[in-house]
C-alpha positions as a printed NumPy array, in Angstrom:
array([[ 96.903, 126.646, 125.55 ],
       [ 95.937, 125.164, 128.694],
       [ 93.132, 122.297, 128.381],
       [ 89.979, 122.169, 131.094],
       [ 87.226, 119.44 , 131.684],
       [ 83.886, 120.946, 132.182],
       [ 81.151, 118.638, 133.151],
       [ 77.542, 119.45 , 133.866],
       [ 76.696, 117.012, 136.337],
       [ 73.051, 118.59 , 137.038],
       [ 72.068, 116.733, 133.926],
       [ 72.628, 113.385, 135.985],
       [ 75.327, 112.516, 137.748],
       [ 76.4  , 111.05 , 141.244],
       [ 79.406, 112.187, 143.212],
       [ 81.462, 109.155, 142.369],
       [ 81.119, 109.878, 138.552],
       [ 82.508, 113.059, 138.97 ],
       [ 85.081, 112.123, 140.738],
       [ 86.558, 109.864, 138.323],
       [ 86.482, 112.166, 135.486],
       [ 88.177, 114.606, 137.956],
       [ 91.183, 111.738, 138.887],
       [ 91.492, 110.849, 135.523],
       [ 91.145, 114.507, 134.36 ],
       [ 94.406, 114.716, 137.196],
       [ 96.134, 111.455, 135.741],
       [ 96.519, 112.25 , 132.45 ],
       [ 97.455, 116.249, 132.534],
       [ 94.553, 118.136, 131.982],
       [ 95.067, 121.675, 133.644],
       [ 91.56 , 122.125, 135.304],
       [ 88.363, 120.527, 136.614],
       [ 85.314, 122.5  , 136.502],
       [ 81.86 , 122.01 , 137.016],
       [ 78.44 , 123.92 , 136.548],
       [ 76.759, 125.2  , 139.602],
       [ 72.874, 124.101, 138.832],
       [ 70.175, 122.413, 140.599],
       [ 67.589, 121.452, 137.63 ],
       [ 68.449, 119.357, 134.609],
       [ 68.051, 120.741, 131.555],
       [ 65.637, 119.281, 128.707],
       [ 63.208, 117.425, 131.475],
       [ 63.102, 117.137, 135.002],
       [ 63.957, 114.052, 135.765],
       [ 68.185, 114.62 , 136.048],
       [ 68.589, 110.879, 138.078],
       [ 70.217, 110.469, 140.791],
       [ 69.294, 114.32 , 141.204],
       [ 71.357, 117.458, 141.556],
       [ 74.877, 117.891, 143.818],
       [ 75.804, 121.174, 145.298],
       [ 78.997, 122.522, 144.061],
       [ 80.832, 123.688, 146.611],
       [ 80.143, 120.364, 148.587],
       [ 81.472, 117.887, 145.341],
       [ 84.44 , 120.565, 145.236],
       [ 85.539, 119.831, 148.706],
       [ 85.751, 116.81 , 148.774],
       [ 87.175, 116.46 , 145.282],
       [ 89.771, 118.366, 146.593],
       [ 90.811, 115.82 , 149.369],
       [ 90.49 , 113.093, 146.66 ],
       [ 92.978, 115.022, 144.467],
       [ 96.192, 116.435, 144.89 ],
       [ 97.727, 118.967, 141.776],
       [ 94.227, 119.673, 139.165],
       [ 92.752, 123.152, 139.241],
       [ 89.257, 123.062, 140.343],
       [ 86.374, 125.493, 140.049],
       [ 82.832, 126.245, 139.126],
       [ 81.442, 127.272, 135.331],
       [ 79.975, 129.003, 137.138],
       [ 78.127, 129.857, 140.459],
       [ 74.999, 131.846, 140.298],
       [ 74.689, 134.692, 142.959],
       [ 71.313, 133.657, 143.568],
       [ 72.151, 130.615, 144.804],
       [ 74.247, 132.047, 148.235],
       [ 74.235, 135.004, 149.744],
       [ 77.801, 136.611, 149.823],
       [ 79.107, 136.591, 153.304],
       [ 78.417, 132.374, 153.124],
       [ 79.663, 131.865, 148.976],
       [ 82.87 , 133.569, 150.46 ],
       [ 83.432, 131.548, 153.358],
       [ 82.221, 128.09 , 151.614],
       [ 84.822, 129.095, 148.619],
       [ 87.962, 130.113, 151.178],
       [ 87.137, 126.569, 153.102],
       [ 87.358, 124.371, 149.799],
       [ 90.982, 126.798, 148.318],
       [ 92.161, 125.691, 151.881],
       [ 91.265, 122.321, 151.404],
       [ 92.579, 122.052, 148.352],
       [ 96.067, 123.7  , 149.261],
       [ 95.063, 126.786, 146.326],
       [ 93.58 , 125.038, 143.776],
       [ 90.452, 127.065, 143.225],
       [ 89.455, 129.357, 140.329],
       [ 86.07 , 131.138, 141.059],
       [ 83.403, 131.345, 138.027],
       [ 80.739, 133.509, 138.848],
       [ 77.737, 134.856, 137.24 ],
       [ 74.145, 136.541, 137.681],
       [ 72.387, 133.716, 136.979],
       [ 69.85 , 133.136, 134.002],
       [ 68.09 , 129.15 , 134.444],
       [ 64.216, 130.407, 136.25 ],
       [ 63.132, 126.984, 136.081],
       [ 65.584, 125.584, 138.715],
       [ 64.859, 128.785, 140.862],
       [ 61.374, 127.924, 140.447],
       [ 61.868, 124.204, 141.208],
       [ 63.371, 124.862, 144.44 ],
       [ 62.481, 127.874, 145.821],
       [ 64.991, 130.632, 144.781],
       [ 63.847, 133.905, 144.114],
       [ 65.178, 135.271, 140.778],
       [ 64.931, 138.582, 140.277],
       [ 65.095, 140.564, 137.007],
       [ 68.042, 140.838, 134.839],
       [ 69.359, 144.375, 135.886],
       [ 68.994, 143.062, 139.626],
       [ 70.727, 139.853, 139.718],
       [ 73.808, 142.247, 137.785],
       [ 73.446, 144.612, 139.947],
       [ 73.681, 141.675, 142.835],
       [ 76.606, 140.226, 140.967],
       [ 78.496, 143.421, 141.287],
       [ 77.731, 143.83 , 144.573],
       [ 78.744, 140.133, 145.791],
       [ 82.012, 140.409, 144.003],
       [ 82.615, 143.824, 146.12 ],
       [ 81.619, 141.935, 149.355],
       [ 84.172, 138.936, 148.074],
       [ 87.412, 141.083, 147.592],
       [ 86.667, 142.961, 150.848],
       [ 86.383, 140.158, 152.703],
       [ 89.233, 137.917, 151.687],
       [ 91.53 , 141.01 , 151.187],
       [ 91.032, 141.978, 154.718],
       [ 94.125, 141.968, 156.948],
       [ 93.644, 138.995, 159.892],
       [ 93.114, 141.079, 162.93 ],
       [ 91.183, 143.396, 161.413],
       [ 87.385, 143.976, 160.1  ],
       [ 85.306, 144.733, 157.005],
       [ 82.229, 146.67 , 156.613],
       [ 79.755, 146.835, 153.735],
       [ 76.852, 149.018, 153.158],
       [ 75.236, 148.303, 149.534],
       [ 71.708, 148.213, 147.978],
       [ 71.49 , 144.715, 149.01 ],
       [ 73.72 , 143.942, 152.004],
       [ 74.927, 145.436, 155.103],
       [ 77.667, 144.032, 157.177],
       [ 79.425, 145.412, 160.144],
       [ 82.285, 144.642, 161.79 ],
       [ 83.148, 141.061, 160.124],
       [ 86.292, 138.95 , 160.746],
       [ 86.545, 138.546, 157.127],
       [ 87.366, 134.714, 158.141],
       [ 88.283, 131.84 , 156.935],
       [ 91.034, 132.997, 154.494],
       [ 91.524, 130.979, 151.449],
       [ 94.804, 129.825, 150.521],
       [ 95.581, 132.232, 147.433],
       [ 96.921, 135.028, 149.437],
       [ 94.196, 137.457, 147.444],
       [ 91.134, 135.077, 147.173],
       [ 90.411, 132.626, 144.186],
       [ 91.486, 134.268, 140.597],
       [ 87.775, 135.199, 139.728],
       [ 86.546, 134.48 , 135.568],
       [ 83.52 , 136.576, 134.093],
       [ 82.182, 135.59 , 131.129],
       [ 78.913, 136.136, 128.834],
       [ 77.628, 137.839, 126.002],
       [ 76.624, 141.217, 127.689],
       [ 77.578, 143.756, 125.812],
       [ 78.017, 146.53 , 128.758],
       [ 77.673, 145.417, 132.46 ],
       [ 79.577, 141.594, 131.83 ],
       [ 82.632, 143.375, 130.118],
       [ 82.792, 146.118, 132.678],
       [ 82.768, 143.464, 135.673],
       [ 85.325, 141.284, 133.918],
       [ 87.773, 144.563, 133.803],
       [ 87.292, 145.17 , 137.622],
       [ 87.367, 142.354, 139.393],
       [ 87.921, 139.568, 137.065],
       [ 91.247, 137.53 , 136.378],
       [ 90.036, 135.545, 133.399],
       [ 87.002, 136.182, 131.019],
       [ 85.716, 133.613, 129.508],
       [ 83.378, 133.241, 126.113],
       [ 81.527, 130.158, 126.623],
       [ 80.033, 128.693, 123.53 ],
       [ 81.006, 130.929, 121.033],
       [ 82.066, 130.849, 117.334],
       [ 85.844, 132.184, 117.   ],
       [ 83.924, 135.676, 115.344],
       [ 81.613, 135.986, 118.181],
       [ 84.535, 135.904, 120.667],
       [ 86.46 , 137.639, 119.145],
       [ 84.297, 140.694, 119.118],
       [ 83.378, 139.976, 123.228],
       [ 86.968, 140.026, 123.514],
       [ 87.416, 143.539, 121.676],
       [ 84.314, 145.158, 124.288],
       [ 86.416, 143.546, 127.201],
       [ 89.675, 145.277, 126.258],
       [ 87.775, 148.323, 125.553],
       [ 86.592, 148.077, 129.172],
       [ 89.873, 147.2  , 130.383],
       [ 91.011, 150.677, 129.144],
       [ 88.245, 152.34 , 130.485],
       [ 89.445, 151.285, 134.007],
       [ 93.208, 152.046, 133.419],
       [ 93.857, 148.265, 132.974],
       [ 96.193, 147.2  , 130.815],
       [ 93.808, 144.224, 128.676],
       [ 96.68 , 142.057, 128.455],
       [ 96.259, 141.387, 132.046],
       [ 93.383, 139.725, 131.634],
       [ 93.421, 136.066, 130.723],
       [ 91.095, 135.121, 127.49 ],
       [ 89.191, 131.783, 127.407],
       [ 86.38 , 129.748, 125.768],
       [ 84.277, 126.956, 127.093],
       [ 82.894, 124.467, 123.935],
       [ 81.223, 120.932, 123.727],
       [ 83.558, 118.303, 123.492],
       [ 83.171, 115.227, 120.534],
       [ 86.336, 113.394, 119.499],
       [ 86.66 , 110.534, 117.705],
       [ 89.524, 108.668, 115.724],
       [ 87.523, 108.259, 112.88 ],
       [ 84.214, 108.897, 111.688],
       [ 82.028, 106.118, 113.713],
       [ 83.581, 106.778, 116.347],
       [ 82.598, 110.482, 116.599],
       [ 79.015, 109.668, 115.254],
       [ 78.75 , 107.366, 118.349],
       [ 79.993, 109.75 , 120.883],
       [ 77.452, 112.563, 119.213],
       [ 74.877, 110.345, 119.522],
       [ 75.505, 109.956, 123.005],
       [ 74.746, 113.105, 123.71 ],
       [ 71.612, 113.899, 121.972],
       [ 73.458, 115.548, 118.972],
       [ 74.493, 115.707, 115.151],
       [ 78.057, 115.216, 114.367],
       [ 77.954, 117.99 , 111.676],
       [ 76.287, 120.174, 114.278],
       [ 78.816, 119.975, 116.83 ],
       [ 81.7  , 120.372, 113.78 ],
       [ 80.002, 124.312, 113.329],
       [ 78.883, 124.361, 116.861],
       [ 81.386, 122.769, 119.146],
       [ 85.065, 121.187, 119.394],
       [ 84.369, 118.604, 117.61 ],
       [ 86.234, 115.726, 115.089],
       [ 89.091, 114.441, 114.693],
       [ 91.528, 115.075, 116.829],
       [ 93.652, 117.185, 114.424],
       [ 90.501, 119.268, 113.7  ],
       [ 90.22 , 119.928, 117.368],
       [ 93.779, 121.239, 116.96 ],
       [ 92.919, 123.459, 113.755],
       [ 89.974, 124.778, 115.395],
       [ 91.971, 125.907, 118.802],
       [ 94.774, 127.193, 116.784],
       [ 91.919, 129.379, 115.106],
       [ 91.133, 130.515, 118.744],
       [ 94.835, 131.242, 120.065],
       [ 95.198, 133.72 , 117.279],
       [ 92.633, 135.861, 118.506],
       [ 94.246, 135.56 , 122.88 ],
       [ 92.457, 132.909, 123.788],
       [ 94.755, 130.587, 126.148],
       [ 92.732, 128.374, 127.597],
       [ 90.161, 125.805, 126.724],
       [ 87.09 , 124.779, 128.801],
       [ 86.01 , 121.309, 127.156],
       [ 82.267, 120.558, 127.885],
       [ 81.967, 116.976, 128.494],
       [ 79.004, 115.198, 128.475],
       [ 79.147, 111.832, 128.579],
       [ 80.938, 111.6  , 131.861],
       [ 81.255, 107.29 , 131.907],
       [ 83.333, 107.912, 128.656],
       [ 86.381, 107.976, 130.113],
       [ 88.295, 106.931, 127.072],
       [ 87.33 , 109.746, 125.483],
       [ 89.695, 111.745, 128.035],
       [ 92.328, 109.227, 127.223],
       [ 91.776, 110.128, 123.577],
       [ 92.361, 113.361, 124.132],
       [ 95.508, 112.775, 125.791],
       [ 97.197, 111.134, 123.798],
       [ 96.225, 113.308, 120.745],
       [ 95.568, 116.796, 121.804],
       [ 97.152, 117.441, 124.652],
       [100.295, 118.343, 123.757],
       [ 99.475, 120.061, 120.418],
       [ 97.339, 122.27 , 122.44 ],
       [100.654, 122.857, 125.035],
       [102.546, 124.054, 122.341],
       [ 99.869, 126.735, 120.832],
       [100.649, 130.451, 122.59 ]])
């Protein structure tokens, strides 16, 4: 099972913190760094030193870095229109050599729409957006160089585009999908998605997303195999029991809440609790971290989890 840090840096968080987590993230093995795309902390507005745009902190993560996945949990297709998400996303896989993964979603946080002018439309709009902007995505990085793409959709026309810059990955970014919807979020996954991704989920709850997913899969002619299976959960590891209560505490919450709620314990009841995952296909873990000047935590990890997780299917 491959391991991923996951921060959420609109919660507070300047560009050098996130960078460290990433190098150290790098340093000690972790597959993947990821980060939310938001603009608006959550719980109160305050957020200090304010928000960072994604797709900017990716870039130049990705010159400060040279081997560690990196990619958004995820963007919001409100945020960009497509023609501009697809060009800013090609620009940072170049710059990174083809190191990013593309989360993507419809978006569901009004207040930070609200807060800085986005519109945010209903539910069945911002899917039906969604499915649209992955559409315009494919097109446009699966164009040929030297030739152009057209578009004509609900929401966006475009003629005779040079479907430029290209990203690295010779087919664009591998794209994850992931959510509770029971219809439209499974039937995106099995068209355009490489991963899908159950974020926050009890092992019974994703589980069952898993089972509408491969049931979409089939619907399409896809084999569901094809179709990597991952879950994102809060991260709170300790050696022993103060030291978990102190990293909970941290972070606003209950060790015995996180235990039900989150991967959280000791670090061989983090490995119990993945094991529990891998036997129902899920192969890769997202770890939420929150406390992002707790590097030792990572380092905890590391030294403890890492390889137990490697050797789970």
């Amino acid at each position: 099972m491959d391991l991923r840090i996951f921060i959420e840096p609109q919660q507070g968080a300047s560009y050098e913190q996130q960078l460290d987590v990433a190098q150290r993230s790098e340093f000690l093995g972790f597959d993947a760094f990821f980060r939310s795309d938001h603009v608006l902390k959550m719980g109160d507005v305050s957020g200090l030193p304010g928000p960072s745009d994604s797709w900017v902190t990716l870039g130049a993560i990705a010159r400060e870095t040279s081997s560690i996945t990196l990619g958004t949990m995820v963007t919001s297709v409100t945020f960009r229109h497509p023609g501009p998400l697809a060009i800013a996303v090609a620009q940072v896989d170049q710059m990174s050599g083809g190191r990013v993964e593309f989360g993507v979603g419809a978006g569901w946080f009004d207040q930070e729409h609200l807060a800085y002018g986005i519109p945010f439309p209903p539910i069945k709009e911002r899917f039906d957006r969604l499915e649209e902007t992955l559409e315009i995505l494919q097109g446009l990085w699966h164009t040929p160089l030297g030739e152009t793409f057209a578009h004509h959709g609900e929401y966006w026309t475009i003629e005779d585009s040079p479907a430029l810059p290209k990203p690295a990955h010779p087919n664009g970014p591998p794209i994850i999908i992931g959510g509770a919807g029971p219809k439209r979020t499974p039937q995106l996954a099995a068209r355009f998605a490489a991963e899908f991704n159950t974020p926050f989920f009890g092992v019974e709850d994703a589980r069952a997303a898993n089972l509408r997913v491969d049931e979409a899969c089939r619907s399409v002619s896809r084999d569901p195999i094809t179709l990597r299976r991952s879950a994102c959960q809060v991260l709170c590891c300790g050696a022993n029991e103060a030291e978990i209560a102190r990293r909970a505490a941290a972070i606003g919450r209950q060790p015995d809440e996180l235990r039900t709620n989150g991967m959280a314990g000791t670090p061989e009841e983090l490995i119990a609790k993945m094991r529990a995952f891998s036997e129902i296909g899920v192969t890769r873990m997202y770890l939420q971290t929150l406390d992002l000047d707790d590097l030792d935590h990572l380092d905890l990890l590391a030294e403890t989890v890492l390889v137990a997780a490697a050797e789970l299917p």
